[in-house]
C-alpha positions in Angstrom: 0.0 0.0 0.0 3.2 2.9 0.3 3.0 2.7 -3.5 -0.2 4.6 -3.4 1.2 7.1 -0.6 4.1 8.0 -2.8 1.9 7.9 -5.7 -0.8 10.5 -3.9 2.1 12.9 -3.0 3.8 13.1 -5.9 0.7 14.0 -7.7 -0.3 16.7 -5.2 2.9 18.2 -5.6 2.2 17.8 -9.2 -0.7 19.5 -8.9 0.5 22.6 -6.4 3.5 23.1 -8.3 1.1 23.3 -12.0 -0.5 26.4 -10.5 2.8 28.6 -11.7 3.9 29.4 -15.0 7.2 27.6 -14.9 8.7 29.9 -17.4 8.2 33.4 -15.6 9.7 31.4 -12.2 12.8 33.1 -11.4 15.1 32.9 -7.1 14.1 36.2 -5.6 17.5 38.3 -4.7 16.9 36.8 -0.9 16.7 33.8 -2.1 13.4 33.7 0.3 10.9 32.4 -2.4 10.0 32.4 -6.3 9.2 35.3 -8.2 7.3 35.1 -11.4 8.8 38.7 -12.7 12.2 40.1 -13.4 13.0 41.9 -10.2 13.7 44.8 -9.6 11.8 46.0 -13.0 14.1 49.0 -14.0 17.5 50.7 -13.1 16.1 53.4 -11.9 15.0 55.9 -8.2 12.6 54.0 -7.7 13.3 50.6 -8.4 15.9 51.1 -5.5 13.2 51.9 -3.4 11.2 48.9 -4.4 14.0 46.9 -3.4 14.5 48.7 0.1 10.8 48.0 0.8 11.2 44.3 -0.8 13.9 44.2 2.4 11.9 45.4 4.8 8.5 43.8 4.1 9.0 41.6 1.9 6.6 42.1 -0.8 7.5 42.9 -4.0 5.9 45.6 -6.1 5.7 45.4 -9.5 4.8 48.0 -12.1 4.9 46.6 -15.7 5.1 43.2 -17.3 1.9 42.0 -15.6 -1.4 40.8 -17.7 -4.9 41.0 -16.8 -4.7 37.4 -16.0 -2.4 38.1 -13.1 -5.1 39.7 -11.5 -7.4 36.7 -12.1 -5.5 33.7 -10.7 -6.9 30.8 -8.0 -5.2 28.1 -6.6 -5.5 26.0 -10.0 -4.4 29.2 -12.8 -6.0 31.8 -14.2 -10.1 31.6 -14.3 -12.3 31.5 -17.4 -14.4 34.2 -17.0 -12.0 37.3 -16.2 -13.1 39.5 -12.9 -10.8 42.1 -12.9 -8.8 43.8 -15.9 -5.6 46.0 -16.0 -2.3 46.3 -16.9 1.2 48.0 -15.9 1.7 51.6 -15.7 2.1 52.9 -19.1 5.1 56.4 -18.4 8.0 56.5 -16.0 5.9 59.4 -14.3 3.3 57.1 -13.4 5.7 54.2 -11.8 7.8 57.4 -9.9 4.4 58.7 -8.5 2.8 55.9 -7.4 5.7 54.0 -6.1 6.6 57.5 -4.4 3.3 57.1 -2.6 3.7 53.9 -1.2 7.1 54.8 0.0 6.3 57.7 1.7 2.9 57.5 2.4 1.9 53.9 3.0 5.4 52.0 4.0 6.6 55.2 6.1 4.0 54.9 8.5 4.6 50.6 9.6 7.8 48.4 10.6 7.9 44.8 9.7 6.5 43.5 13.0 3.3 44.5 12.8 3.5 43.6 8.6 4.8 39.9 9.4 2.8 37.6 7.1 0.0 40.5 6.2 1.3 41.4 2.6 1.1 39.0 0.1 4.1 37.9 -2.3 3.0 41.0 -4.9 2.0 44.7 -5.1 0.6 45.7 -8.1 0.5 49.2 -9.4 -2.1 48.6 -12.1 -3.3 50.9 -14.8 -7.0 50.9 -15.4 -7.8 48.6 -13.2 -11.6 47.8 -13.6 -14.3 45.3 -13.3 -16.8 44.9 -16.0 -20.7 45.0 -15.4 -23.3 44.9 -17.6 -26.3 46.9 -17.2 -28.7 46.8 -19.3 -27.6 48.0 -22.7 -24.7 49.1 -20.7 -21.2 47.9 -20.6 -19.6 49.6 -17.6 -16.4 49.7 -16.1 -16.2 50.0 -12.4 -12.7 51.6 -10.8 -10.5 49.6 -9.0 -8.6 51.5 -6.4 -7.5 49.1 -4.1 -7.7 44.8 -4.6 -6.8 43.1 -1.2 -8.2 39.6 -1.9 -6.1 38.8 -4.6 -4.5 34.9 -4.2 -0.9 36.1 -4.4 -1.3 39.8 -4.7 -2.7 43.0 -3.7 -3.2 46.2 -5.8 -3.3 49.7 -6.2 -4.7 51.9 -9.1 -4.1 55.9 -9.5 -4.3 56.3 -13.4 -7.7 55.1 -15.4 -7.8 55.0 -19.2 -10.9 55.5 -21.6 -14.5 55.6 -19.6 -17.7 56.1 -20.5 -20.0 58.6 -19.0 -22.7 56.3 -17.9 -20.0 54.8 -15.7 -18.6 57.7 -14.4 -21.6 58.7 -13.4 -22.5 55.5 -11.6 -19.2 54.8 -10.4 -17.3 58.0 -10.3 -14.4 59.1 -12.2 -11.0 57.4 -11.3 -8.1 60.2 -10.4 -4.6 60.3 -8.7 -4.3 62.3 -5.7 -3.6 65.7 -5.9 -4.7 67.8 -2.4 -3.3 67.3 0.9 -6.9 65.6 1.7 -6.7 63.2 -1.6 -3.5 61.6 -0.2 -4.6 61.6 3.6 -7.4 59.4 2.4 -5.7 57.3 0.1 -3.4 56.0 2.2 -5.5 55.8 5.3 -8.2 53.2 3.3 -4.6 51.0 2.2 -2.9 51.7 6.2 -6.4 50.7 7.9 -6.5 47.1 5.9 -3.3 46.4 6.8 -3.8 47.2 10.3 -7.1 45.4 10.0 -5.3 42.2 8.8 -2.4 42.8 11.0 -4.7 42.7 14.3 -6.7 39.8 12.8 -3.4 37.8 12.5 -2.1 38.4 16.1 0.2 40.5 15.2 -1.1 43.3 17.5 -2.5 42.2 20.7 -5.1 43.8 23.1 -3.9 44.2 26.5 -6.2 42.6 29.1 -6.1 45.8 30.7 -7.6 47.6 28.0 -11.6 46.1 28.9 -11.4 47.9 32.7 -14.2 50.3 33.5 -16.2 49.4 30.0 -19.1 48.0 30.5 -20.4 45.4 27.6 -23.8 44.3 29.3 -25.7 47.5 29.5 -27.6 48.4 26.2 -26.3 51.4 24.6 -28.1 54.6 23.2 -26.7 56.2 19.9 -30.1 58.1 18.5 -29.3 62.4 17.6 -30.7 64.3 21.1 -29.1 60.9 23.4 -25.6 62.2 23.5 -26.1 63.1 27.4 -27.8 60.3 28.7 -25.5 58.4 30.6 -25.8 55.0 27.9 -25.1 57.2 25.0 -22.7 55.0 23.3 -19.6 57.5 23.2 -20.1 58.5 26.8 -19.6 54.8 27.6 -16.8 54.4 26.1 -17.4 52.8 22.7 -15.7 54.7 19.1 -18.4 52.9 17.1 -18.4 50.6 14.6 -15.7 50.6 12.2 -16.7 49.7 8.2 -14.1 51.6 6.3 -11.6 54.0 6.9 -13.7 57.0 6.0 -16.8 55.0 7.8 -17.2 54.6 11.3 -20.8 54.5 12.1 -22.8 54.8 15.5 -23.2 51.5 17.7 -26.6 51.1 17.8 -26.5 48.0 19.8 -24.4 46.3 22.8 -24.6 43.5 21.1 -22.9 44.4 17.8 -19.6 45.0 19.5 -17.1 43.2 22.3 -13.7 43.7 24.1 -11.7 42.4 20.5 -13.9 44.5 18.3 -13.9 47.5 20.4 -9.6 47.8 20.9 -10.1 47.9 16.8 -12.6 50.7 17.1 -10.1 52.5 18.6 -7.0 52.0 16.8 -9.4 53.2 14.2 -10.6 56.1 16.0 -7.0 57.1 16.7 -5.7 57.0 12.9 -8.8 58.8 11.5 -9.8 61.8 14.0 -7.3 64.4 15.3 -7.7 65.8 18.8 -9.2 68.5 17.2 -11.9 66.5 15.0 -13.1 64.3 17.9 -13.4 67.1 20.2 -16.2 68.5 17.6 -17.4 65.3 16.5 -17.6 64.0 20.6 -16.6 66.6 22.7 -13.9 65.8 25.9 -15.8 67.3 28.7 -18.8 64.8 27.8 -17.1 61.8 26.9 -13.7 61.3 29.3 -13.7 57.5 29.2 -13.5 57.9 25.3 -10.8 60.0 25.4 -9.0 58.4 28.6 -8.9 54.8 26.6 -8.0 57.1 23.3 -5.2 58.2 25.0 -4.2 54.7 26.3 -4.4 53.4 23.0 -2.3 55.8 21.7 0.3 55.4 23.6 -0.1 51.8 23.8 0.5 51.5 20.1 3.6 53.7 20.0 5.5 52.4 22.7 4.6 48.5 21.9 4.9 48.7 17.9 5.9 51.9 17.0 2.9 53.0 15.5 2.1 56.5 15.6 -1.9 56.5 14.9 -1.6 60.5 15.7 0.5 61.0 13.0 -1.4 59.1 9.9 -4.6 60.7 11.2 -3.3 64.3 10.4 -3.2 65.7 6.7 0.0 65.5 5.1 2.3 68.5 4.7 2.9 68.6 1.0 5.9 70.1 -0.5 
């Protein structure tokens, strides 16, 4: 019977191994894994600082030589029907900005021990990255900003190509960042899933301490003209509910949130409000246990990983 053992491995490993293009398989400079693109892509700025961050994090972006199919693989290849299309950026001014962003906007901000096993082996910076929907008589394309479910990869996309104006009306119309505002939001939706994903892998812990003098039993109030009753949900100590980064909406019930959930909330609450902004949106004087565990968390974050929430909650000084 071991012939069919051996027989059974060697044909999952078959099978595991058919998922990669065996041409495009080339030893990473670390020697770590297998990359299916020439890397680093270029000679130039900025391919030294996709090889710093390659270093650091160990994820690889990649700007050109990609297909639509890349952004379409499973476990067993590419799919039939295609969900997302794109391809690499089409100038050097497109590569330079966009990898300029993730340098100093995205990667500035984290250190690898929070980032352990979060990113997967790729980046993409994709151009005109879109899913296709049909509407009707309508063939639309729907902007891709951001992919984070991708098997092997993420993605980012600043630059959209030729549109149609029922789509941009549905959808909106696709642009880089340009204001001090654009950028702050940009990288706060790409910084909160990888904080997201870093908390959900363990690779940020909540203190035990963190649940004293919160109270998870009582029902909570959250309705406009509540906010002094004692149960109004800030006054008690709870951010909200966090959906997006731009999106953190009123807890309406006790029992949509816990101890786990809660320690997120405010990691949230700390990289999206400034002092300033929460004091209008839930003022100090009414709400101290939201801003005491604020405060904690804070500091929590920046002495135990060396994540300054403050600082990616405040709009960026441009030059």
């Amino acid at each position: 019977m071991k012939w069919r053992y051996y027989l059974y491995s060697l044909l999952g490993c078959v099978l595991f191994f058919s998922c990669y293009n065996e041409d495009t398989l080339t030893d990473d400079a670390s020697g770590e894994d297998l990359v299916r693109f020439e890397f680093p892509q270029g000679r130039n700025s900025w391919d030294d600082d996709v090889v710093a961050i390659k270093e650091k994090f160990n994820v690889c972006i990649i700007y050109k030589d990609f297909q639509a199919s890349d952004l379409n693989r499973t476990w067993t290849g590419s799919i039939g029907s295609q969900t997302y299309f794109g391809e690499g950026l089409k100038s050097d001014e497109q590569a330079e900005f966009m990898i300029s962003f993730m340098k100093n906007h995205v990667f500035a901000y984290l250190n690898p021990a929070i980032t352990q096993k979060v990113f997967p082996m790729y980046y993409y910076m994709v151009y005109d990255c879109h899913a296709p929907f049909v509407f009707g008589p309508y063939n639309l394309k729907a902007p891709m900003k951001n992919i984070f479910d991708g098997m092997d990869y993420w993605s980012l996309c600043m630059f959209y190509g030729e549109s149609d104006a029922m789509s941009d009306m549905l959808y909106g119309r696709l642009e880089a960042p340009e204001t001090p505002e654009d950028f702050w939001e940009w990288r706060g939706v790409i910084l909160y899933k990888i904080l997201e994903k870093a908390y959900e892998k363990g690779n940020i812990i909540m203190p035990e301490e963190f649940q004293t003098g919160i109270d998870y039993r009582t029902e909570v109030e959250s309705d406009p003209g509540t906010e002094g009753n004692p149960n109004y949900y800030a006054k008690r100590g709870f951010p909200g509910l966090s959906v997006t980064y731009t999106r953190m909406d009123a807890l309406k019930s006790i029992g949509n949130t816990n101890p786990s959930k809660n320690f997120f909330a405010y990691i949230h609450l700390g990289m999206r409000y400034t002092s300033e902004e929460l004091e209008a949106k839930h003022p100090k004087a009414n709400n101290p246990l939201l801003w005491e565990k604020r405060q904690y968390v804070l500091n929590y974050m920046k002495t135990k990983y060396d994540l300054d929430l403050e600082a990616i909650a405040k709009i960026p000084a441009m030059n």
